[in-house]
Backbone as CSV, one residue per row, in Angstrom:
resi,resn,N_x,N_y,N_z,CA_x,CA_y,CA_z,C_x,C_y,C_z
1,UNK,42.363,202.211,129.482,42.082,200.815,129.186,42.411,200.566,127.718
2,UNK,42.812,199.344,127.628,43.585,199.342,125.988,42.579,197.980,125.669
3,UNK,41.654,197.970,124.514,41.115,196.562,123.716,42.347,195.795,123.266
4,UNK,43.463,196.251,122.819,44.321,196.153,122.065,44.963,194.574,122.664
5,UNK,44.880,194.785,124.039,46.124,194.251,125.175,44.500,192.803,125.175
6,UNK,43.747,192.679,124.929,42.851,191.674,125.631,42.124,191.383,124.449
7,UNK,41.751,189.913,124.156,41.190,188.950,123.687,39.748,188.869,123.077
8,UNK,38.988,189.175,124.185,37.858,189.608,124.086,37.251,190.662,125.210
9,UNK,36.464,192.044,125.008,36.368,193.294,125.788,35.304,192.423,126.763
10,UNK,34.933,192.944,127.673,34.166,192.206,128.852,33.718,190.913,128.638
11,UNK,34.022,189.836,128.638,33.571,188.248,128.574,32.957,188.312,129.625
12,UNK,31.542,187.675,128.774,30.556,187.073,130.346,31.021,186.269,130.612
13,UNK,30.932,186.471,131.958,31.839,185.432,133.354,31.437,184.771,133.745
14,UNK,29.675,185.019,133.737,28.418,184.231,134.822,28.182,184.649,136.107
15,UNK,28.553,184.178,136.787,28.589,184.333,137.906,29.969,184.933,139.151
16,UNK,30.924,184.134,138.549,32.509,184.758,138.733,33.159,185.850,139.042
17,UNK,32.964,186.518,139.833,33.143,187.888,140.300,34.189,187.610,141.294
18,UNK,35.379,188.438,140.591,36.543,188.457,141.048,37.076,189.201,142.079
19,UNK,37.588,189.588,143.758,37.795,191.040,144.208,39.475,190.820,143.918
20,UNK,39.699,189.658,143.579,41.141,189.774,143.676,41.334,189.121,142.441
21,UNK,42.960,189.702,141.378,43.617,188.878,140.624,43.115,188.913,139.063
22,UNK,43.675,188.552,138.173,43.501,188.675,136.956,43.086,187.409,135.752
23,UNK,42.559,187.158,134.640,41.758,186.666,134.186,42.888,186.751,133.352
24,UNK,43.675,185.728,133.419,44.712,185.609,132.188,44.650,185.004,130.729
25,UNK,43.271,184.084,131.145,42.632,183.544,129.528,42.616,184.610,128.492
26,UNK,42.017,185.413,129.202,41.809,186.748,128.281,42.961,187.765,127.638
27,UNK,43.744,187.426,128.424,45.295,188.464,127.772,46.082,188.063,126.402
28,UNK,46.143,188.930,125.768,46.827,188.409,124.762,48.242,189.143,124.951
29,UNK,48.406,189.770,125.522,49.956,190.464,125.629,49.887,192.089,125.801
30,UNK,50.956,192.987,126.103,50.660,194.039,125.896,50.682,194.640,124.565
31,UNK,49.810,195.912,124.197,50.377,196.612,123.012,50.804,197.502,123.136
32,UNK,51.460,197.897,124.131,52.304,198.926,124.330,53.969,198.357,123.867
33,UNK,53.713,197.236,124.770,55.807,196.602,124.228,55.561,195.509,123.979
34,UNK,54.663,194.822,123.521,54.586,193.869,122.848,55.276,192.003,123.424
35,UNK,55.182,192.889,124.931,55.673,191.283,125.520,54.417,190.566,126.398
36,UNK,54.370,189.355,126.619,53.100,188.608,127.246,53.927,187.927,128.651
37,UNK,53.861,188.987,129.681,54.523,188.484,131.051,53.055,188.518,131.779
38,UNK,53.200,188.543,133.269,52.278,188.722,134.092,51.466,190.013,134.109
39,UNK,50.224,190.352,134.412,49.702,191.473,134.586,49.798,191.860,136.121
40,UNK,50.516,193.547,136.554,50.187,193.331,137.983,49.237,194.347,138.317
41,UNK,48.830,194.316,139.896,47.793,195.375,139.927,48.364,196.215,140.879
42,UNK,47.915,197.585,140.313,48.037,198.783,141.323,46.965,199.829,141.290
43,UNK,47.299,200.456,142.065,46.314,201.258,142.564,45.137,201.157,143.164
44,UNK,45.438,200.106,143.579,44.020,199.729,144.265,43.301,200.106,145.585
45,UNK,42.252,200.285,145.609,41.169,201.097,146.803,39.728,200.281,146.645
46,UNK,39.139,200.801,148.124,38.852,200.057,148.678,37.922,201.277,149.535
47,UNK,36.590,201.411,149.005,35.276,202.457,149.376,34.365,201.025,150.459
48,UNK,33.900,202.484,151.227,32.865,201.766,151.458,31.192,202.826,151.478
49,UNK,30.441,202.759,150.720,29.408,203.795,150.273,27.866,203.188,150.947
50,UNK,27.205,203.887,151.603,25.996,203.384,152.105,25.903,201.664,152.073
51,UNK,26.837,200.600,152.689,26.893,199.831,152.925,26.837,198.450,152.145
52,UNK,27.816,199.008,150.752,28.088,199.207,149.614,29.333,198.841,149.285
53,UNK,30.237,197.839,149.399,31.915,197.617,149.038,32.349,197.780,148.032
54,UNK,33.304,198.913,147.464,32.947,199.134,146.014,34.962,198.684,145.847
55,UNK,35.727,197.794,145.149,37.108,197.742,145.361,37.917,198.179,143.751
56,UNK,38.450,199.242,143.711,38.891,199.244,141.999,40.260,199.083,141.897
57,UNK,40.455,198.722,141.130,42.315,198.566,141.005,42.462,198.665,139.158
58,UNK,43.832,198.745,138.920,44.263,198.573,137.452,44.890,198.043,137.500
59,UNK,44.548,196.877,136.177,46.058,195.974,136.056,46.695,196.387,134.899
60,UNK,47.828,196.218,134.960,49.309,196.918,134.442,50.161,196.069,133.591
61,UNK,50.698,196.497,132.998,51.844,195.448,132.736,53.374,195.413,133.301
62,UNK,53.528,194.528,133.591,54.895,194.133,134.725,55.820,195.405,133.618
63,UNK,56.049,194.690,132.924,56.927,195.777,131.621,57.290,196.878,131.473
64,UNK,56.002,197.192,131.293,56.142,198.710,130.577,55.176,199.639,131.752
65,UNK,54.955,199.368,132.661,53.547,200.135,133.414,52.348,200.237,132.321
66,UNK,52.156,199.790,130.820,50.613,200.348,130.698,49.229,199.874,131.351
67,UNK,48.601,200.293,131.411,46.940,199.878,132.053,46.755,199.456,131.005
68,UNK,46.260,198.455,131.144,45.494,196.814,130.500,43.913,197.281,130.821
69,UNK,43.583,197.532,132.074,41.941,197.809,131.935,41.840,198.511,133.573
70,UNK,40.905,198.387,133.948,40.681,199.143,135.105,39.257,197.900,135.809
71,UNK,39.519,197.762,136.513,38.660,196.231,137.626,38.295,197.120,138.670
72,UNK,36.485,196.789,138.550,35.510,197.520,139.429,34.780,195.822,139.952
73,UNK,34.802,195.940,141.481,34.325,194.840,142.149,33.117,195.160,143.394
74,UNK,32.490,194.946,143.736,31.096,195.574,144.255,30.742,194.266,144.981
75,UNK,30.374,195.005,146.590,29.959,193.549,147.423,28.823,194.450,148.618
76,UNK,27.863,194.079,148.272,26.456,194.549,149.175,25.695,193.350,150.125
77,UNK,25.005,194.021,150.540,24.132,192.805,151.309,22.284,193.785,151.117
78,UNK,21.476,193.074,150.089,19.893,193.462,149.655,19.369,192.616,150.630
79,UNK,18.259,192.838,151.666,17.482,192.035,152.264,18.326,191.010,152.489
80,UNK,18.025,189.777,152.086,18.478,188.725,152.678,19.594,187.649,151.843
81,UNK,20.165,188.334,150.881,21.185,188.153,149.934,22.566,188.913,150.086
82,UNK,23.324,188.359,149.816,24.764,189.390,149.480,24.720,189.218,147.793
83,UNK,25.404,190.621,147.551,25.103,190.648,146.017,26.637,191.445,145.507
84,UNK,26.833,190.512,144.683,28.484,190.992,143.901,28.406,191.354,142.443
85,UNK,29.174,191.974,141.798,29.085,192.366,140.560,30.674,192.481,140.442
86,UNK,30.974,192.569,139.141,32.529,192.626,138.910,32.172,193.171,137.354
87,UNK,33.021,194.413,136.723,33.213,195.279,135.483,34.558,194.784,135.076
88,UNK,35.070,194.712,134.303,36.434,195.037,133.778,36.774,193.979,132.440
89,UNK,37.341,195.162,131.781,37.344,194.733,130.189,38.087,193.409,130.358
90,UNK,39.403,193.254,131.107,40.092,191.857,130.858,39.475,190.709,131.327
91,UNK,38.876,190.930,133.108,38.100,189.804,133.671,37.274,189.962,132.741
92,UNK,36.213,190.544,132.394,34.599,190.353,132.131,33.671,190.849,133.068
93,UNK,32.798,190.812,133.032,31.329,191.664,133.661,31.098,190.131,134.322
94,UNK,30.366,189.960,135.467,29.584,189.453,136.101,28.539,189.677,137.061
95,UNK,27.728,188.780,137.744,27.055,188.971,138.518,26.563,188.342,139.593
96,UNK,26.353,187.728,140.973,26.132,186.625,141.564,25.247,187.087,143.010
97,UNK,24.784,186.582,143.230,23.680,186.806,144.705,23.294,185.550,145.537
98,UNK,24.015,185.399,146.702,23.710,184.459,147.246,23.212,184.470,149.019
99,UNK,22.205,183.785,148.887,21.693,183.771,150.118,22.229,183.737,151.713
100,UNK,22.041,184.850,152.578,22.534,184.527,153.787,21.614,183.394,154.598
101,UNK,20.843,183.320,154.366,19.927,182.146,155.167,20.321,180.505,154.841
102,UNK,20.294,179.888,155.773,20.794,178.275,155.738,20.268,177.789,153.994
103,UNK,18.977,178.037,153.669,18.405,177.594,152.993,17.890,178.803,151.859
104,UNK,18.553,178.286,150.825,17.743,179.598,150.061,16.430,179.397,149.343
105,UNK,15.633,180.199,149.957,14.235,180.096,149.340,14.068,180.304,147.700
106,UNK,14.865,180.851,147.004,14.924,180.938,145.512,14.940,179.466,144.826
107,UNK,15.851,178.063,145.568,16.345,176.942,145.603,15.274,175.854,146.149
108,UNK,14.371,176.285,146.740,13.275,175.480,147.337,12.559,175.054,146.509
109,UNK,12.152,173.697,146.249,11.358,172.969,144.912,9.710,172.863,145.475
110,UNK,8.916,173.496,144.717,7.668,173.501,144.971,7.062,171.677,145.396
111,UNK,6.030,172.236,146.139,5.236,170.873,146.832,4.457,169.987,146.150
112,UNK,3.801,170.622,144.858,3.186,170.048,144.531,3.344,170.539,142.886
């Protein structure tokens, strides 16, 4: 993973958890050859761990092949939520959990 190649090292994202594609705000170009084309991704896989979606890939530069960063994406289901997380120096870190039920009880405005 290169700081060099990106803008700012993990930008909080919020909520934004990416399994696919790249966060191009954040690129400033490569520093390996010094050109600012597309980032592509390879190597990517695709676990599945005690019921657990874990997807990693590296994005690259079209150019030169260097790794820009390495993208860790994570998709579970806790009780009655699905829960995502996303690592990677170019996207940013995030986090998000959203309810499988019609109605999410977290969202429900007290009665009184």
């Amino acid at each position: 993973m290169c700081n060099g190649c990106v803008l700012k090292e993990y930008p909080d994202r919020g909520n934004t958890c990416l399994e696919n594609g790249s966060y191009l705000m954040n690129y400033l170009g490569c520093a390996n050859c010094h050109q600012r084309d597309f980032v592509l991704i390879s190597n990517k896989a695709t676990e599945d761990e005690d019921g657990e979606e874990i997807v990693t890939y590296d994005h690259v530069c079209k150019t030169c092949d260097h790794v820009v960063a390495r993208h860790e994406y994570t998709f579970s289901v806790v009780d009655d939520y699905q829960e995502y997380t996303m690592l990677c120096m170019l996207c940013g870190k995030a986090e998000d959990s959203i309810s499988v039920l019609p109605d999410d009880p977290r969202q429900t405005a007290p009665l009184f």
